[in-house]
C-alpha positions in Angstrom: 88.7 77.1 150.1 91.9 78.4 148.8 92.7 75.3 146.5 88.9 76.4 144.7 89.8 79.5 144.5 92.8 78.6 142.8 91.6 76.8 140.8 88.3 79.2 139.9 91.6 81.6 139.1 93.4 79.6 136.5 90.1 78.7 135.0 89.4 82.5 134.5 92.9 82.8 133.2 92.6 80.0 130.7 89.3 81.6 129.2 91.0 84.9 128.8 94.0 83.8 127.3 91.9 81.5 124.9 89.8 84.8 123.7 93.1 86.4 123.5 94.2 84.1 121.1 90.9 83.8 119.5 91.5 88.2 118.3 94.8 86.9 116.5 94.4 85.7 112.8 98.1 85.3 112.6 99.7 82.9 114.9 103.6 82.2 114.9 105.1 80.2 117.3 109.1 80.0 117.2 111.0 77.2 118.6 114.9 78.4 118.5 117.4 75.5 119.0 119.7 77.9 121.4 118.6 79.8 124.3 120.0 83.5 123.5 121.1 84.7 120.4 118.1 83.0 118.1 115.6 83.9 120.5 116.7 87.8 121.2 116.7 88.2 117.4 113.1 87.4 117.3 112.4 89.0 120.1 113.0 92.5 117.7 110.6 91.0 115.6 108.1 90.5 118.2 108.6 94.4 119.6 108.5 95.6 116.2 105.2 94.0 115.8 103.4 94.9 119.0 104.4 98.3 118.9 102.6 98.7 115.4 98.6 99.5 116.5 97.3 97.7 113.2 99.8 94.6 113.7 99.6 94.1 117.5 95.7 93.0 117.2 96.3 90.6 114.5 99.6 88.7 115.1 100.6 86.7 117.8 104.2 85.5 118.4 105.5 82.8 121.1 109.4 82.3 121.3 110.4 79.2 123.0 114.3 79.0 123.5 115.0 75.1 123.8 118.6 74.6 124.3 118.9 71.3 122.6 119.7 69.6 119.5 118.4 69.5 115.8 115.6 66.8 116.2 114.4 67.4 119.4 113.6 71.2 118.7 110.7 70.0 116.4 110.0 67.4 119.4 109.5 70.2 122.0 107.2 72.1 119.3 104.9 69.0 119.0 104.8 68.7 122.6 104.2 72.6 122.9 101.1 72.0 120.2 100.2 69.1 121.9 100.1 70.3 125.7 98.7 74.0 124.8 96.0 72.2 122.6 97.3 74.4 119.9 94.5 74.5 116.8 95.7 77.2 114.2 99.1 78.8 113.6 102.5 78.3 112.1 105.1 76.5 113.7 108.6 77.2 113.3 111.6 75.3 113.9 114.6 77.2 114.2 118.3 75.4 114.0 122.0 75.3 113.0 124.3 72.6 111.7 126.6 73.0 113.8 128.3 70.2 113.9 125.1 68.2 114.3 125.1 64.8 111.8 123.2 65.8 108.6 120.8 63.4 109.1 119.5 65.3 111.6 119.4 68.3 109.6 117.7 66.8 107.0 115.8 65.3 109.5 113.5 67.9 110.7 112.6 69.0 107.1 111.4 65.6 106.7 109.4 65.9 109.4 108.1 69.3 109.0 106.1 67.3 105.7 105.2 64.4 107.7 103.1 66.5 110.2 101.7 69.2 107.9 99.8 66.0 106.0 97.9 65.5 109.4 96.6 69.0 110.0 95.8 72.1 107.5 95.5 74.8 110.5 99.3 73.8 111.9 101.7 74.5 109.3 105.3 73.6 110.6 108.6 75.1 109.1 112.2 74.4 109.5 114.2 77.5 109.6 117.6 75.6 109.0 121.5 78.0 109.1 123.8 75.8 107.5 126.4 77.0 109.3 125.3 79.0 111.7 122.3 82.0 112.1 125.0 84.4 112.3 125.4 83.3 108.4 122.0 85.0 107.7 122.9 87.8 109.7 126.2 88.4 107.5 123.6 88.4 104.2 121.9 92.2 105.5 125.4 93.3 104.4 126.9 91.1 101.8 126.4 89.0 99.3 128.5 85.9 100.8 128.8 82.0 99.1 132.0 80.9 100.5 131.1 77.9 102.9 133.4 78.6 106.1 133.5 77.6 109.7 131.0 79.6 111.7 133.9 81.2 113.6 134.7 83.4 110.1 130.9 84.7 109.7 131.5 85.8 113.7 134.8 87.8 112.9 132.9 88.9 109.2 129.9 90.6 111.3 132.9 91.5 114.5 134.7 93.9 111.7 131.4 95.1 110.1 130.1 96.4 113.3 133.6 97.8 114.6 133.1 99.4 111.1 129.6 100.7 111.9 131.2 101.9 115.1 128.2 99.4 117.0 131.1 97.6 118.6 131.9 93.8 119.0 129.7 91.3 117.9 127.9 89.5 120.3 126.1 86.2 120.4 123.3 87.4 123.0 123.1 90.8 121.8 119.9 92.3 123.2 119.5 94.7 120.1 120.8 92.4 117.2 117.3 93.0 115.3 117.7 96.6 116.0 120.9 96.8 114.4 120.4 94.5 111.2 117.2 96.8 110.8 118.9 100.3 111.3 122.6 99.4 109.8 121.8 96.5 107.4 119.3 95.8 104.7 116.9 93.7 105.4 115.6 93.7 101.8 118.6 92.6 100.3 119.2 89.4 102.8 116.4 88.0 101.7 116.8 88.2 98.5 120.4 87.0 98.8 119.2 83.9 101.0 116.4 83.6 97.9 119.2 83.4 95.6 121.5 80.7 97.2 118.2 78.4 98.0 117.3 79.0 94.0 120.7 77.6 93.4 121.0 75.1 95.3 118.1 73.2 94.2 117.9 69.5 94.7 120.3 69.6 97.3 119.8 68.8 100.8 119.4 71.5 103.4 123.1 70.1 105.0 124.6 69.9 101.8 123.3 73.4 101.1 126.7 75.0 102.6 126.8 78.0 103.3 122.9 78.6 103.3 119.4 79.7 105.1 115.7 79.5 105.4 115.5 81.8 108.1 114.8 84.0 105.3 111.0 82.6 105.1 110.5 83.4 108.8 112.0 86.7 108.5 109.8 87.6 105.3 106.6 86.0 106.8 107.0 88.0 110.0 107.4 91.1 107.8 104.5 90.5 105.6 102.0 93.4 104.9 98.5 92.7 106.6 95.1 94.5 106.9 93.0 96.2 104.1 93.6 100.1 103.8 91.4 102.8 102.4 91.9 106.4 101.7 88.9 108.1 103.1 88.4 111.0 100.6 86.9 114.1 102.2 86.4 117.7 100.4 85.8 120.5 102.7 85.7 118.1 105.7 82.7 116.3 104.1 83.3 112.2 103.4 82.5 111.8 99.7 80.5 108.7 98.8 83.2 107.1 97.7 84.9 106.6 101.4 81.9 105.1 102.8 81.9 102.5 99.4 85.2 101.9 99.7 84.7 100.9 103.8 82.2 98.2 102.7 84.1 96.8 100.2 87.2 96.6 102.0 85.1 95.2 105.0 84.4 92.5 103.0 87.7 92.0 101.6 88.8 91.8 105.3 86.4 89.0 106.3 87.8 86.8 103.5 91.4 87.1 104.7 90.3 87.4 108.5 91.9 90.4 108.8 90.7 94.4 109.5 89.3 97.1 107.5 91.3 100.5 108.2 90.5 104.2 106.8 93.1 106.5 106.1 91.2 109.7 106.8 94.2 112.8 105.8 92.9 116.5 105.7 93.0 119.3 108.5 90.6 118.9 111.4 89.1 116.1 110.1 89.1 114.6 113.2 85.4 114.8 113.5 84.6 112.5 111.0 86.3 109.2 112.4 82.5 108.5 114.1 81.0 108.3 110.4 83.7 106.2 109.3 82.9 103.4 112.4 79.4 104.4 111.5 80.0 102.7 107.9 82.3 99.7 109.2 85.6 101.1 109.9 87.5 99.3 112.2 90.6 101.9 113.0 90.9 105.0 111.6 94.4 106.4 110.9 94.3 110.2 111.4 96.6 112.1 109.0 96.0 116.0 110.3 97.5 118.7 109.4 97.3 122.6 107.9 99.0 121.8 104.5 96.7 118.8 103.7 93.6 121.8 104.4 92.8 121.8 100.3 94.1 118.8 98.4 97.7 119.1 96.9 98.9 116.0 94.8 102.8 116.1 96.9 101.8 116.4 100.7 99.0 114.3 100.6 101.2 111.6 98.3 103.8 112.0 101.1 101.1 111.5 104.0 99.3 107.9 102.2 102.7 106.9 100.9 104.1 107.1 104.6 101.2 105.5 106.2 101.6 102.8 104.2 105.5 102.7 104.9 104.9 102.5 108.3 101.6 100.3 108.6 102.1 97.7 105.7 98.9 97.1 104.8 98.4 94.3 102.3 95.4 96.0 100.5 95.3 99.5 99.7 92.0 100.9 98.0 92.1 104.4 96.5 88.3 105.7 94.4 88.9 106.8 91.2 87.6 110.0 91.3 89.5 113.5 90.0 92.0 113.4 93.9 92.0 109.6 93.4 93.4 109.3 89.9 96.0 112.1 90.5 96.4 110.2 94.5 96.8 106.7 93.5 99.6 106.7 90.9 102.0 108.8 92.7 101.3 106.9 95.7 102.2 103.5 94.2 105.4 104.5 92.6 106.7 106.1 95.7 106.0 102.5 97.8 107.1 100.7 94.6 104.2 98.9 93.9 101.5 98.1 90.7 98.2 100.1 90.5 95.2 98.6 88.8 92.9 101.8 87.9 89.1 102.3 87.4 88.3 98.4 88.9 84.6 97.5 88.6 85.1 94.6 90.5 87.4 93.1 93.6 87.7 89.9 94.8 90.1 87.3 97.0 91.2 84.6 94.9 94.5 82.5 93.4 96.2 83.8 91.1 96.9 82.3 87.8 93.6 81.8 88.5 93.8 78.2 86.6 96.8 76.6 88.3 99.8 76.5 85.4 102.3 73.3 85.4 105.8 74.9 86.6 104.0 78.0 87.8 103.2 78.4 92.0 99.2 79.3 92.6 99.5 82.0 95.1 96.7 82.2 97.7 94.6 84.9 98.9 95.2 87.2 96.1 93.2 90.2 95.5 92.5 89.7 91.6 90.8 93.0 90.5 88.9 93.7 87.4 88.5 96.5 85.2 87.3 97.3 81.7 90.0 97.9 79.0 90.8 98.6 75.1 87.6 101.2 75.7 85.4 99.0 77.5 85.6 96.5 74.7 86.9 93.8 77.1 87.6 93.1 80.7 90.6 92.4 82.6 91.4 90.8 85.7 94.9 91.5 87.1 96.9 90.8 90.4 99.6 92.1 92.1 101.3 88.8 93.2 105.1 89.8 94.1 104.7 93.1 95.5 102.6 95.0 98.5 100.7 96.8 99.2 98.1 95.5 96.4 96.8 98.9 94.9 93.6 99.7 93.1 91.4 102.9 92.3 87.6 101.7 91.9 85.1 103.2 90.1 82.8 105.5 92.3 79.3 103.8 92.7 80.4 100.0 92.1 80.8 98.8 95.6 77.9 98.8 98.1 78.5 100.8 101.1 77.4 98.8 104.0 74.2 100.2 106.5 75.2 102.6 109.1 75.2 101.3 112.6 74.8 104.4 114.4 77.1 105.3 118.0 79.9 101.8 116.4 83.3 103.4 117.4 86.7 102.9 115.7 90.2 102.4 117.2 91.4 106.1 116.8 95.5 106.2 115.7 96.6 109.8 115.1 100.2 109.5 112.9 102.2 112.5 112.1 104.4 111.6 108.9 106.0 115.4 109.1 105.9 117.7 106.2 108.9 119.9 104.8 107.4 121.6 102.3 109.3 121.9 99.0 109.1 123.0 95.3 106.9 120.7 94.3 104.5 122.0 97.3 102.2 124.0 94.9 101.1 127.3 96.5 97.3 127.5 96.2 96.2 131.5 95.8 92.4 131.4 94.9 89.9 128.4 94.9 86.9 128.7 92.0 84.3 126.6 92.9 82.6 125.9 89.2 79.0 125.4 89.6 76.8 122.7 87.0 73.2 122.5 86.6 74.1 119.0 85.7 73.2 117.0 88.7 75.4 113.5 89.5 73.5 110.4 88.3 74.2 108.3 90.5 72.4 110.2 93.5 69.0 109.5 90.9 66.2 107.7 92.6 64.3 107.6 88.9 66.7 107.3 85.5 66.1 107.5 82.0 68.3 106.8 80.0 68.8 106.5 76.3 70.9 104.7 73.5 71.7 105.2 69.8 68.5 103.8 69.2 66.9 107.3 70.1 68.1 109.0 66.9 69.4 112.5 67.6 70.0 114.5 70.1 67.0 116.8 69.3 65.0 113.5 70.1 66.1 113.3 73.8 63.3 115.9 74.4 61.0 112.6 74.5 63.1 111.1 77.4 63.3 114.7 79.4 59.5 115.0 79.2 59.3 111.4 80.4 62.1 112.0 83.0 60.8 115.2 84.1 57.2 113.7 84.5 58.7 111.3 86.9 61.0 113.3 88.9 63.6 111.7 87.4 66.8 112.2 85.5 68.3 111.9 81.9 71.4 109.8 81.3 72.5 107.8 78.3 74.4 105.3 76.4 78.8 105.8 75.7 77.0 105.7 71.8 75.4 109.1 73.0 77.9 110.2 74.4 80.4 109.5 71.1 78.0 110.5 68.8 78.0 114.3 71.0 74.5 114.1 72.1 75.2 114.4 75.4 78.0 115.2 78.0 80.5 112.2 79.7 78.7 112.9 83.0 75.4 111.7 82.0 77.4 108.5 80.7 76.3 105.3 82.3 78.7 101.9 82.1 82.0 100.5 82.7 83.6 103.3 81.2 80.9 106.2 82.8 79.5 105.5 85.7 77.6 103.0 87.7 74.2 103.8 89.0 71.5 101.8 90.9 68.4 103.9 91.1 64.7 102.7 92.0 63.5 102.8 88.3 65.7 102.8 85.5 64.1 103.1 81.6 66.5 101.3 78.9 65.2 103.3 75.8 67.0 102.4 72.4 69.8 101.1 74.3 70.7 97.6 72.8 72.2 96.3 76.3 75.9 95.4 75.5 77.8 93.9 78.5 79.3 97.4 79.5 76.0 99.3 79.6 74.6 96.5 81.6 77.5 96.3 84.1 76.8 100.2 84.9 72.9 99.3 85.9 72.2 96.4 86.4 71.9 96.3 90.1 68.9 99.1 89.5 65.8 97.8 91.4 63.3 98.0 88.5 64.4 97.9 84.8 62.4 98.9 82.2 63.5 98.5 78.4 61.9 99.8 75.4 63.4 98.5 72.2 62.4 97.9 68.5 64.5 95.2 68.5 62.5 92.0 70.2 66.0 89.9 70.4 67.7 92.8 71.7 70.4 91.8 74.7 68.8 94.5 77.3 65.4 92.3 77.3 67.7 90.0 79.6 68.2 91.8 82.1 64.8 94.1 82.3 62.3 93.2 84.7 59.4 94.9 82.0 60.1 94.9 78.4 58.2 97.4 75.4 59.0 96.3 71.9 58.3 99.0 69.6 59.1 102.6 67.9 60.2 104.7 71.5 59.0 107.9 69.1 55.4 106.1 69.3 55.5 104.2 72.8 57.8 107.2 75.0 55.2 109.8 74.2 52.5 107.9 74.8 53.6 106.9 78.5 54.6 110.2 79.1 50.7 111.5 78.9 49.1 108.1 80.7 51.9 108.6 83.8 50.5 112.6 83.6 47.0 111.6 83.7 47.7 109.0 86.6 49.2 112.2 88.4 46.5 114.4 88.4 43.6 112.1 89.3 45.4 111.5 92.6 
């Protein structure tokens, strides 16, 4: 009876460990060829992570100290893969020369491209020290080429941290990754490491002297993961944008098998993390606090600019409304990273998108488009060497996802402390201006005209017709040019995108950025003199004749339907 129930145990232990496992889309398993000073560096690493609540969901990291030579560190990984019936992670290999032969060196590299042929979902890596780890340790201080015995990069780091006033260097020290972190720069050893590989191309890792690749471990580990977006609120009231924004970064997420996380910043906006899981938010970072009660360009920049400091997400979505295009710009040049403004249209790709002999295809790239030279052409752009990837989209674009009513969100309250300064602008008296223009892109009914209606005096026709229906008035950027009608009513890549019920196409020729701005509306209707004119495309009814005849004339029949009802 006890042997079953032992056995009943380690069943139930297996299943949990495998649904564990099964939560983490990143998956690093370290193999470290000595048993203590390797193994306690990446043990930093592994705190670090787990003590960040976006990262500890996603990653998972095994150190295996192995206390044995060159080759038979990758050995012990395959039998690791093999015995744990390992199906998806990164396996890496972590070594000195020593005084091993170079063969063997070499050796493990070789085999590293033997095995990753076999299997696309176990990636194995050799994270080779020629001389010695404590090499790449010496880099977070110094740039350092001189090939030495190990025993000098010891007494280099021994005086540095005597200097620091740390102490003696240790091999086994427990806080090693602590104190490259806090004293060192992390930043700069990998690019140093980056710069000695570069140069030593065509050269064999042993002949490679001094030089590392735990810089690729290091840099992997520290990788920005997870989609961000700021969750605008005005008066503690989500704008539209938030809950747009949530579904597109949702989807974004699914692609890289990652999470979507709002950055919701205000003062007691706590109460609004519910509608955020309601839309398909799956944390919520809370940013509260009595300066961020009305928006302010510097404490709010200073709140999303630290969030993203301390969470590294790889993706960072700002809308592009009034607080989004004043938000997003400072934000990116405070974490020293590209912006892409006003994007229409997001997506996971490579990027060059066309591979390019001599050039490396990076994966999983968000490639984001947006219209440019005045909406006369479209861009794609990516963000390929720096993180987080930044973009402001275009209010109305994305498609917020439907609400699933009592979903909760993981709830992480971070205080990035504000110390308010002269560029904290002091906020006397708040005028709330008030438009009888109403938002287009709340219209159920839309109709909208082009060039083709003539005059402004002429839009009279389409505000009959509009009224009639219950509808609105919007227009054409040729209207809008020509002073017929305000920027708001503007519909397009460079006004706004709208997807009502019904949406009339009068005199509007169709050009691609007009029909990128509606042409997700659920009925189109297009009335045109012009029988080969481009809108007929995309309308599900098409008129072909004068609008000063035809928009009349349906404005009386659609009365007369009215009142025999």
């Amino acid at each position: 009876m006890a042997k079953r129930g032992g056995q009943k145990k380690e069943n139930w232990k297996k299943k949990r460990k495998q649904e564990y496992l099964e939560k983490k889309e990143f998956r690093y398993y370290i193999f470290c060829e000595g048993q203590a000073t390797e193994p306690k560096y990446f043990q930093g690493f592994k705190r670090y992570i787990e003590d960040n609540p976006i990262y500890r969901d996603m990653v998972l990291i095994e150190i295996e100290g192995c206390q044995a030579e060159t080759m038979r560190v990758i050995g012990k990984a395959e039998e690791y893969v093999r015995d744990n019936k390992i199906a998806k992670g990164e396996i890496w290999c972590v070594y000195d020369k020593d005084s091993f032969p170079s063969s063997d060196v070499n050796g493990v590299v070789q085999r590293t491209q033997v095995l990753n042929q076999k299997n696309p979902n176990i990636q194995y890596h050799a994270a080779w020290s020629n001389e010695c780890i404590e090499f790449w340790f010496m880099l977070h201080f110094a740039y350092y080429t001189s090939n030495n015995h190990r025993s000098e990069y010891v007494k280099f780091l021994n005086e540095k941290f005597q200097e620091l006033g740390i102490g003696k260097y240790e091999k086994n020290m427990n806080n090693i990754f602590e104190i490259l972190m806090k004293s060192g720069n992390p930043k700069l050893a990998i690019r140093y490491a980056k710069r000695i590989i570069e140069n030593g191309v065509g050269k064999t890792p042993a002949q490679i002297a001094p030089g590392t690749k735990v810089y690729e471990l290091a840099e992997e580990l520290a990788k920005y993961k997870g989609v961000f977006v700021f969750a605008q609120q005005v008066d503690n009231v989500l704008s539209g944008i938030s809950f747009e924004l949530v579904g597109e970064g949702k989807r974004l997420a699914e692609k890289l098998g990652t999470e979507v996380t709002a950055v919701l910043v205000g003062s007691d906006v706590s109460g609004l993390v519910d509608e955020l899981a309601a839309y398909g938010a799956d944390k919520v970072i809370v940013v509260d606090d009595p300066e961020l009660k009305n928006y302010r360009t510097e404490p709010y920049a200073h709140a999303l600019a630290s969030v993203i400091n301390e969470f590294k997400p790889e993706i960072m979505l700002v809308g592009a409304t009034a607080i989004g295009r004043d938000l997003g710009p400072t934000v990116s040049a405070r974490v020293q990273t590209g912006l892409t403004a006003d994007c229409t249209l997001l997506e996971i790709g490579d990027f060059p998108v066309n591979p390019i002999p001599g050039k490396e295809q990076k994966h999983n790239q968000l490639l984001m488009t947006r219209p440019a030279f005045g909406g006369n052409t479209i861009a794609t752009i990516a963000c390929p060497d720096n993180r987080p990837q930044m973009a402001t989209v275009r209010p109305g674009v994305m498609q917020k996802l439907d609400k699933v009513e009592g979903a909760k969100a993981e709830v992480i309250n971070y205080n990035p402390g504000f110390t308010p300064n002269n560029r904290y602008v002091e906020i006397l008296e708040i005028s709330k201006a008030v438009s009888d223009i109403k938002d287009i892109m709340d219209a159920k009914i839309l109709v909208s005209g082009g060039r083709g209606v003539g005059s402004a005096e002429n839009f009279k026709l389409l505000e009959d017709l509009a009224d009639v229906l219950g509808g609105q008035v919007s227009c054409s950027r040729a209207v809008v040019d020509s002073g017929w009608k305000p920027k708001e009513l503007q519909v397009g890549q460079t006004g706004k995108t709208v997807r009502p019920q019904l949406y009339f196409a009068i005199g509007i020729s169709g050009a691609i950025q007009h029909v990128a701005g509606m042409e997700e509306s659920d009925i189109i209707i297009a009335i045109n003199k012009d029988p080969d004119a481009p809108i007929f495309d995309v309308a599900d009814y098409g008129i072909v004749g004068d609008l000063n005849k035809i928009v009349p004339l349906l404005t009386e029949e659609i009365k007369k339907a009215l009142a025999a009802k």
